[in-house]
C-alpha positions in Angstrom: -105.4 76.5 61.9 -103.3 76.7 59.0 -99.1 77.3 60.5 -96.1 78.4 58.2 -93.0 77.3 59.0 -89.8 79.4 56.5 -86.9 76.7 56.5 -83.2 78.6 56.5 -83.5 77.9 52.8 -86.1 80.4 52.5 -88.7 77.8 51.1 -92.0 78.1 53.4 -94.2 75.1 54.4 -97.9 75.2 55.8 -98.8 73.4 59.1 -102.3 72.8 59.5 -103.8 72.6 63.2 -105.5 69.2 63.6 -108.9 69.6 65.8 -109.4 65.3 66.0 -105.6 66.1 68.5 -106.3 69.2 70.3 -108.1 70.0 73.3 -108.8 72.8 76.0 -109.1 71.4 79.6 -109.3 72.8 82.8 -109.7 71.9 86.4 -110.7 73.5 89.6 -111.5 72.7 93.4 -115.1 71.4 94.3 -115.1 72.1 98.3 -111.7 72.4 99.0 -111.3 68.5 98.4 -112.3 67.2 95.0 -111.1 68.2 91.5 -113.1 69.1 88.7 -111.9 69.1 85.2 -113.6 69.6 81.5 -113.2 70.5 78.4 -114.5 72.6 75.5 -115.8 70.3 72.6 -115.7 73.4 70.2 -112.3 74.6 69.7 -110.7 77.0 66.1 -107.7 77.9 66.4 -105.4 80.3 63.9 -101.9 81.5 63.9 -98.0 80.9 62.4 -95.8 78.0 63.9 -91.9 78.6 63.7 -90.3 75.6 65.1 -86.8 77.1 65.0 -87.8 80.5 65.6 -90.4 80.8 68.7 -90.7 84.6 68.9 -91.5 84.8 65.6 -94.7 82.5 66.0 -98.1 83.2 67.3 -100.9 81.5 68.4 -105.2 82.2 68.5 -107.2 79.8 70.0 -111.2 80.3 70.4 -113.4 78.3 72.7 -117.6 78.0 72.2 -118.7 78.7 75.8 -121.9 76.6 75.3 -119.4 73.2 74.2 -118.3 73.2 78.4 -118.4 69.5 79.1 -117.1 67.9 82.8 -119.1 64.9 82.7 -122.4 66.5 84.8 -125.1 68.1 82.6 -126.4 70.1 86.2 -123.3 71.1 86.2 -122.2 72.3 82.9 -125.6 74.2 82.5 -124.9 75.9 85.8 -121.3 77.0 84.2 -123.0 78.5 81.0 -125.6 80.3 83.5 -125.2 83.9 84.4 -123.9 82.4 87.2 -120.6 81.8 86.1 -119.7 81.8 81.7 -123.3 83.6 80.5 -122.8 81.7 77.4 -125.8 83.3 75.5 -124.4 87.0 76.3 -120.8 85.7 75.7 -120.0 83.2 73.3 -116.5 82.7 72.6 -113.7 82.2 75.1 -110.5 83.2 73.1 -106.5 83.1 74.0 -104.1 85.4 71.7 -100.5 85.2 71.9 -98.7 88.5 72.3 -94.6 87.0 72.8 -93.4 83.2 72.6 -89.9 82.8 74.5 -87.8 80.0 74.4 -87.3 78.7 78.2 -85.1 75.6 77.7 -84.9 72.9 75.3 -87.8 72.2 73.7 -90.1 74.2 76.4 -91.4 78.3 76.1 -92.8 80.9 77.8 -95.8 81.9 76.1 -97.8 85.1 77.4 -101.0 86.3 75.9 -104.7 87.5 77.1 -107.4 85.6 78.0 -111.0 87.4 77.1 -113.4 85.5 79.1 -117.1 87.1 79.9 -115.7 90.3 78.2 -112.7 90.2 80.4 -109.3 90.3 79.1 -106.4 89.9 81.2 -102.7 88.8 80.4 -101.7 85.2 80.6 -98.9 83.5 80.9 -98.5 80.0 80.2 -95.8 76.8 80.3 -95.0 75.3 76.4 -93.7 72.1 76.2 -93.2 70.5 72.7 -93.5 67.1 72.9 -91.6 66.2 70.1 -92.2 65.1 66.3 -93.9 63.0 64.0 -93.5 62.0 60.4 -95.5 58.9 58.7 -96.8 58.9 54.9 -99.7 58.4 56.3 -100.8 60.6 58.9 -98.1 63.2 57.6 -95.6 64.8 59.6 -96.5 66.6 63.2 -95.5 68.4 65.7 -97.3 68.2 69.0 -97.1 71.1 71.9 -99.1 71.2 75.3 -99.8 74.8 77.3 -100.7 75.0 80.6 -100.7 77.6 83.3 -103.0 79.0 86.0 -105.8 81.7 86.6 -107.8 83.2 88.9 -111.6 83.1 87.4 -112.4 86.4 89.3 -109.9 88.3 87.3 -112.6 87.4 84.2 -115.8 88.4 86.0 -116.4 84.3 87.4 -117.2 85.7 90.5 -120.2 83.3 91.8 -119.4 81.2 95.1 -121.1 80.3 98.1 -120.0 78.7 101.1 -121.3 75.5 102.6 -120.0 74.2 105.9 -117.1 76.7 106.2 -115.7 75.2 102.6 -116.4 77.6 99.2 -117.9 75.5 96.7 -115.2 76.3 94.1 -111.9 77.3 94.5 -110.5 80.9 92.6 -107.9 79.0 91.0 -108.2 77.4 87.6 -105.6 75.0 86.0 -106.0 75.4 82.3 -104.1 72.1 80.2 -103.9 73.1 76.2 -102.6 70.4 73.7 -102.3 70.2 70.2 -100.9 68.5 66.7 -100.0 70.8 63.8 -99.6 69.2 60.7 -97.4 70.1 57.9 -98.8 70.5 55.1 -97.3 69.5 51.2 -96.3 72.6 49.3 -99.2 74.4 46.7 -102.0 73.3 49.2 -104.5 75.3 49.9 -104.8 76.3 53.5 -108.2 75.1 55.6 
């Protein structure tokens, strides 16, 4: 994910999203009682980072349906089943920003859709940047988490089946999005 960032001198810098510190979780009810979480292992992501200037900036984030991992291969291949993602038909889970807001220092509003399973509905979502970073070695970062709620039946996830008065899992799904953009020296070539 390649980010500019124009300084109030007019001079524009490249930050470059850093996919060894991001990652794409989620977590949902199992019976009422315990709480499932995973991740996506494949995860691109594209868009423009203004760190003074949030409305200007926008973010795209794509997910390989298949890369589902919560730590229970039954499980996982149930969730890429036609049961609940249909990974072969659908391949790509992706986020797009439409409007960043600022919401209090150093937190935002961000509200964009969600296509999952062909389904796109708008999403709204909690930013909080965690703060800054600047080493000659690993460069200088900036490091942001995202998280909100949905309900997987608004994207098609409608599978569920009840077993002693409980429903196996719950509607609501907590989704947890964090990230490192790093800036990048001027006249480099963007990845």
């Amino acid at each position: 994910m390649t980010l500019q960032n124009e300084s109030k001198a007019g001079a524009q810098s490249r930050w470059q999203f850093d996919p060894y510190h991001t990652q794409v979780e989620f977590a949902a009810k199992h019976l009422g009682m315990m709480t499932v979480r995973g991740h996506f292992t494949e995860i691109s992501a594209t868009g423009n980072i203004y760190p003074d200037n949030a409305a200007a900036s926008s973010v795209e984030v794509t997910m390989q349906a298949a890369s589902i991992r919560t730590h229970n291969e039954t499980r996982d291949n149930d969730l890429r089943s036609s049961n609940f993602l249909e990974a072969d038909k659908y391949p790509t889970i992706t986020f797009k920003s439409a409007r960043i807001e600022p919401a209090g220092q150093d937190r935002y509003t961000m509200t964009g859709d969600l296509t999952i399973k062909g389904n796109t509905q708008p999403v709204t979502l909690n930013v909080v940047r965690y703060g800054e970073f600047n080493d000659p070695n690993m460069g200088h970062r900036i490091a942001y988490s995202a998280e909100g709620q949905i309900n997987r039946k608004d994207f098609g996830l409608t599978f569920n089946m009840m077993l002693d008065g409980k429903w196996v899992v719950s509607d609501e799904v907590q989704i947890l999005i964090e990230g490192e953009f790093v800036e990048q020296p001027a006249g480099t070539a963007s990845a």
